[in-house]
C-alpha positions in Angstrom: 106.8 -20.4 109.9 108.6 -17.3 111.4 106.7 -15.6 114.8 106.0 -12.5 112.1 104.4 -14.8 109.6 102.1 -16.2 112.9 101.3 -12.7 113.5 100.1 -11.4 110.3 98.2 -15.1 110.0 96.4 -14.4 113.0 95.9 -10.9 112.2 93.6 -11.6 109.0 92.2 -14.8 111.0 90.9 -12.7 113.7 89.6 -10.2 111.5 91.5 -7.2 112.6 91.1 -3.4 110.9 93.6 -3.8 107.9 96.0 -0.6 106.8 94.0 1.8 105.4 95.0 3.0 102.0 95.7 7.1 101.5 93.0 7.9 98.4 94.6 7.8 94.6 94.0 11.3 94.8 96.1 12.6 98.0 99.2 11.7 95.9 98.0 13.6 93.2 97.3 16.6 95.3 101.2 16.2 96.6 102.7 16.8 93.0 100.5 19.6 92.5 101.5 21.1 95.9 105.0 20.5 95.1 104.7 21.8 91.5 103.3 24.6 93.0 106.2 25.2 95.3 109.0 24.3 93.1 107.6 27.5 90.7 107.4 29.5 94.1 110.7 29.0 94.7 112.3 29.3 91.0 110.0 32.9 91.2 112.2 34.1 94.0 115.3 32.8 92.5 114.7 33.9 88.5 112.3 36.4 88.5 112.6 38.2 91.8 108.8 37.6 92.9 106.4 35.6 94.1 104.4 33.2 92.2 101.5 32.3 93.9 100.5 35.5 96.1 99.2 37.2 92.6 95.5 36.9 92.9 95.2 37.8 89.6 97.9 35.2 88.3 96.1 32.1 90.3 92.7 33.9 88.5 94.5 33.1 85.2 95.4 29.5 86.0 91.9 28.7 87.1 90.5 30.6 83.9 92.7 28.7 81.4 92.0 25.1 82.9 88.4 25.3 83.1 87.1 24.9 79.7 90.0 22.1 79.4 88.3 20.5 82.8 85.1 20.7 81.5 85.9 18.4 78.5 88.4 16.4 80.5 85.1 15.6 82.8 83.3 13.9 80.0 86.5 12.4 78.4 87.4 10.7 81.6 84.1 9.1 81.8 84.8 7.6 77.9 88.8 6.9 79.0 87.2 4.5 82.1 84.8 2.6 79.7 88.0 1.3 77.5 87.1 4.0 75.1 88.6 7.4 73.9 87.5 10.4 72.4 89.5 12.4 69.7 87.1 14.4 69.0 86.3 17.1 72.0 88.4 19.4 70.3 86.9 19.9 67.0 83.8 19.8 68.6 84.7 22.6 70.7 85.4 24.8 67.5 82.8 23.5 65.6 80.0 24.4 68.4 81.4 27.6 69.5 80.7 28.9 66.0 77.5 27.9 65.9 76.8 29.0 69.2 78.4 32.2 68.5 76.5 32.9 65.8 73.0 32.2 67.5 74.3 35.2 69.8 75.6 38.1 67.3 73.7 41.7 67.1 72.4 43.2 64.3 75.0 45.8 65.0 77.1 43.7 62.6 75.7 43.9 58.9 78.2 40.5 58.2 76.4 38.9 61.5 75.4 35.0 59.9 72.1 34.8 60.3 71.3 38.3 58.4 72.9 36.7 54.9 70.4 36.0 52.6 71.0 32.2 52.7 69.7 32.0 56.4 66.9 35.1 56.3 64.8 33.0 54.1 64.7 30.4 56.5 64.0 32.8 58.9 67.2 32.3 60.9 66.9 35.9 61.0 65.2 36.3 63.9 67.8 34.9 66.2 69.6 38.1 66.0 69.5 39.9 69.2 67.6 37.9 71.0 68.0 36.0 74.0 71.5 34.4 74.7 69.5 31.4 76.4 69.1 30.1 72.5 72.6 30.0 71.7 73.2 27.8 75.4 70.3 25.8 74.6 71.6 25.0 70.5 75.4 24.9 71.7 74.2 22.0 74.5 71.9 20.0 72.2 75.1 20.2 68.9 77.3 18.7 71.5 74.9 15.7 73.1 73.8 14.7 69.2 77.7 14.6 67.7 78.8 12.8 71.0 75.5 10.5 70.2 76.8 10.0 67.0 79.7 8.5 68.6 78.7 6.5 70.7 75.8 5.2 67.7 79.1 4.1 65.7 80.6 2.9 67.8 78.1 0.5 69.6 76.9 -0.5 66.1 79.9 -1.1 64.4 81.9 -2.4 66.8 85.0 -0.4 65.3 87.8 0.6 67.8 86.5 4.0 68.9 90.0 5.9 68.5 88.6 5.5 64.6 85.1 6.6 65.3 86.3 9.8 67.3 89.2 10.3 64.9 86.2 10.5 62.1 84.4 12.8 63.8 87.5 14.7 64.9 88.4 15.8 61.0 84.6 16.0 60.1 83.6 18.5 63.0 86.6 20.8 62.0 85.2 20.7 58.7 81.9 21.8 59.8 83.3 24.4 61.6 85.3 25.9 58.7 82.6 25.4 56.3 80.1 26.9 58.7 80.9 30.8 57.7 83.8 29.4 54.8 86.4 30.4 57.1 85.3 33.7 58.6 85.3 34.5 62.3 81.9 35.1 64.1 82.2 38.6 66.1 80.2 41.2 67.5 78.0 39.0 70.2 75.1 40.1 72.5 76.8 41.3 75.7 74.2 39.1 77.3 75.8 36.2 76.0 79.4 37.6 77.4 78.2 38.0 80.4 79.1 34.2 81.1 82.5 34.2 80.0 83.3 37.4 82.5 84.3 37.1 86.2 82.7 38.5 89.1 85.1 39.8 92.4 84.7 37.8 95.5 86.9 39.7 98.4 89.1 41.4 96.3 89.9 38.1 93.7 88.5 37.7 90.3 86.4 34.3 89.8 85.6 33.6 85.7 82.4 32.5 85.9 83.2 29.6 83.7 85.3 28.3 86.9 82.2 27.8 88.7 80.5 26.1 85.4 83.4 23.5 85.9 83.1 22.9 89.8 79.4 22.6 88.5 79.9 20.0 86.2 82.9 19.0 88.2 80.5 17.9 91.3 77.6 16.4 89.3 78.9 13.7 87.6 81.5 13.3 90.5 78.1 12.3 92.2 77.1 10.3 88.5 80.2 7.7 88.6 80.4 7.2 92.9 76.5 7.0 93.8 74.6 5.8 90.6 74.0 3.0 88.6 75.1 5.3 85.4 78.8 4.7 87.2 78.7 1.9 88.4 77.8 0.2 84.8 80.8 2.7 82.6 83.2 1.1 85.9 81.9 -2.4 84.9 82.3 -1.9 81.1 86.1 -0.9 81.5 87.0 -3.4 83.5 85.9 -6.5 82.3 83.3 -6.1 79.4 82.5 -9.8 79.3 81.5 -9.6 82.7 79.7 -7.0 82.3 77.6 -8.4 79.6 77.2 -11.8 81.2 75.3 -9.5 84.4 72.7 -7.9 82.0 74.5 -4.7 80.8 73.6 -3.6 77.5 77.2 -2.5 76.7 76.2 -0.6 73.4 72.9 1.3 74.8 75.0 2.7 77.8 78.0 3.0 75.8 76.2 5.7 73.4 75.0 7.7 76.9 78.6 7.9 78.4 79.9 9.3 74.9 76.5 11.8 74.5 77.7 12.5 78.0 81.0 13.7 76.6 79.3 15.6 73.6 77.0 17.3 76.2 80.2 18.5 78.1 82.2 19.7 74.9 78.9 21.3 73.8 78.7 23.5 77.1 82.7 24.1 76.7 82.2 25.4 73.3 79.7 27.7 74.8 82.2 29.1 76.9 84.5 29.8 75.1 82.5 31.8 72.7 81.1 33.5 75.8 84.8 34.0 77.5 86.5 35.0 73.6 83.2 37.1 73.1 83.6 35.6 69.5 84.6 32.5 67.4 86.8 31.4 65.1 87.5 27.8 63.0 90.7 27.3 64.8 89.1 27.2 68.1 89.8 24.4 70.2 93.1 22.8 68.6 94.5 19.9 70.4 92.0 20.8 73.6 91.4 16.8 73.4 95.2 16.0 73.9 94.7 18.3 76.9 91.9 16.9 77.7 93.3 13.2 78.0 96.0 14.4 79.5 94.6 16.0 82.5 92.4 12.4 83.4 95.7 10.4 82.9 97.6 12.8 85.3 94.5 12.4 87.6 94.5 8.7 87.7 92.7 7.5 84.9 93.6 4.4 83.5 93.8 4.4 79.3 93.2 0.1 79.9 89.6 1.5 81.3 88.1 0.3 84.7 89.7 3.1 87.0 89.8 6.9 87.3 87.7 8.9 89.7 86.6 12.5 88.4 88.5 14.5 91.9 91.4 12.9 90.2 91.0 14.5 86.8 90.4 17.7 88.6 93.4 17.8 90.2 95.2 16.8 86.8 93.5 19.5 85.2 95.1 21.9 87.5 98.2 20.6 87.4 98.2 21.0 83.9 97.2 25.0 84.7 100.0 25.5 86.9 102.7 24.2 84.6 101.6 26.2 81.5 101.3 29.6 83.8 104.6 28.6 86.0 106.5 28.6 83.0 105.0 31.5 81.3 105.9 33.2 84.8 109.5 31.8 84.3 109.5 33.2 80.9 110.1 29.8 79.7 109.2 29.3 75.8 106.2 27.9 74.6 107.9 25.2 72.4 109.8 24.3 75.7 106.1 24.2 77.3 104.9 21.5 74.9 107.7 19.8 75.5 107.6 19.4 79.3 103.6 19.0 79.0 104.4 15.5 76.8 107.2 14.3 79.3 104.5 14.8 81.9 101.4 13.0 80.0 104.3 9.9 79.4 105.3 9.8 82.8 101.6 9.7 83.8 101.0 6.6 81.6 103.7 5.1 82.4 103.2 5.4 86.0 100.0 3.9 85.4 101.3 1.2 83.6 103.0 0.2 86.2 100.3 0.3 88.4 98.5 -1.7 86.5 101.1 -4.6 86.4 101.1 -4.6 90.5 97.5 -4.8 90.4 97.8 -8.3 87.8 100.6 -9.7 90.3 98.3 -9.0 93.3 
């Protein structure tokens, strides 16, 4: 045995400090610094200006990922069980019309809830009143479709890319059937008020940004310090396991994905609020965005590992490629281009991750 093989024996033997590891989520934070810089530097050189010194341009970029990390919050916490969730999207849509249309003024004679249909259930008296109710219905439409979820799939047992992909095509049915196609418009400047931004030292922050770091932080603190984390880690990793300690794998399966509903629910919200209406299209492919921002952050699709400071970071990521390369005046078929190279690369990565972690 060679003297360095002694060493390192004696190392582990005597119980020395081993090398600490840099967190998952510093090397995340590198690629979004050097994103960031490459688009700096391709400003300079192709459109003559800067890229990140426009307060209201990094104002954009925080708007447009919120309402994606909001979602991507609650889909990571499916992704880490083994599960996935198809559905966010359509839910979105489906709840910011209903939302929406628990916040219109009488002002418009079309409003929903003034058609005779609704007025003689009394639906009626919803119009201009407090924006609190249309919170209150958007948050409990989102926990009971992401219940539903979770309810199939805990009592089924069928994969849950079907379940979600069920209630993926029924929510955007419900949303189109909801007012047969027509948008929801004129909304109680109450309700708005949430989707605006407010000026700290000269740079606008959306308010819906600070919803995000919100919901961002709490269940940060959900998966690291409770037992609600510590059993959706369990379930992803080894579900056998996980059974054979006591976990009812079903029961906390159907919280993590009400969890998820809860989150689209208060995303649909805000998007109503920041769009100060609805429409049936809302929300299109926000899932794929979704998934892609907790892959980017770390989040294994084979379940067990992902950390919600990861997904944040992807979900910015995600911002600053979609506004670099509308800075560059790059196309937006180009755009969805690059964005699916990026979500490969990201699983791929992980894959490989994965397979060092089995040889270990």
């Amino acid at each position: 045995m060679s003297a360095s093989q002694n060493e390192l024996g004696n190392t582990s033997q005597t119980g020395l400090k081993k090398v600490k590891r840099w967190p998952p989520e510093v090397s995340i934070l590198l690629v979004l610094a050097g994103i960031a810089l490459a688009f700096e530097v391709l400003g300079w050189i192709f459109v003559g200006e800067s890229f990140l010194a426009s307060k209201q341009r990094l104002s954009i970029i925080v708007l447009q990922v919120a309402i994606i990390g909001i979602i991507a919050v609650g889909v990571t916490q499916v992704i880490i069980t083994g599960g996935v969730d198809l559905s966010s999207g359509s839910m979105v849509g489906f709840i910011a019309m209903v939302a929406a249309s628990f916040a219109q003024t009488s002002a418009n004679a079309r409003a929903v809830f003034l058609q005779p249909e609704y007025v003689q259930f009394g639906l009626n008296w919803f119009i201009d009143s407090s924006p609190i109710w249309a919170i209150i219905v958007g948050l409990i439409m989102g926990l009971l479709l992401g219940w539903l979820n979770g309810l199939v799939i805990a009592k089924t047992g069928i994969p849950p890319f079907i379940a979600t992909l069920g209630m993926m095509v029924s929510a955007r049915g419900l949303a189109k059937w909801y007012t047969l196609g027509q948008p929801v418009a004129l909304l109680n400047e109450n309700f708005a008020w949430f989707g605006q931004s407010f000026d700290v030292g000269g740079f606008p922050v959306p308010r819906i940004v600070i919803v995000f770091f919100i919901v961002a932080a709490i269940c940060h603190v959900l998966l690291a310090y409770t037992r609600y984390g510590k059993f959706t880690y369990a379930i992803g990793a080894n579900p056998q396991a996980a059974r054979v300690s006591g976990i009812n794998i079903g029961k906390h399966l159907i919280k993590v994905y009400a969890m998820a509903g809860l989150l689209s629910g208060l995303a649909g919200v805000m998007l109503a609020a920041r769009a100060q209406s609805a429409q049936p299209g809302m929300g299109v492919a926000f899932e794929l965005d979704a998934i892609a921002a907790a892959v980017i952050g770390g989040t294994s699709l084979a379940g067990g590992v992902g950390r919600i400071t990861g997904t944040f970071i992807g979900t910015i990521i995600l911002g600053v490629v979609t506004s670099g390369f509308t800075f560059l005046k790059v196309g937006a078929y180009y755009q969805e281009i690059v964005k699916g190279l990026i979500i490969v690369a990201a699983v791929v990565i992980d894959q490989q991750r994965q397979n060092k972690r089995r040889k270990a």
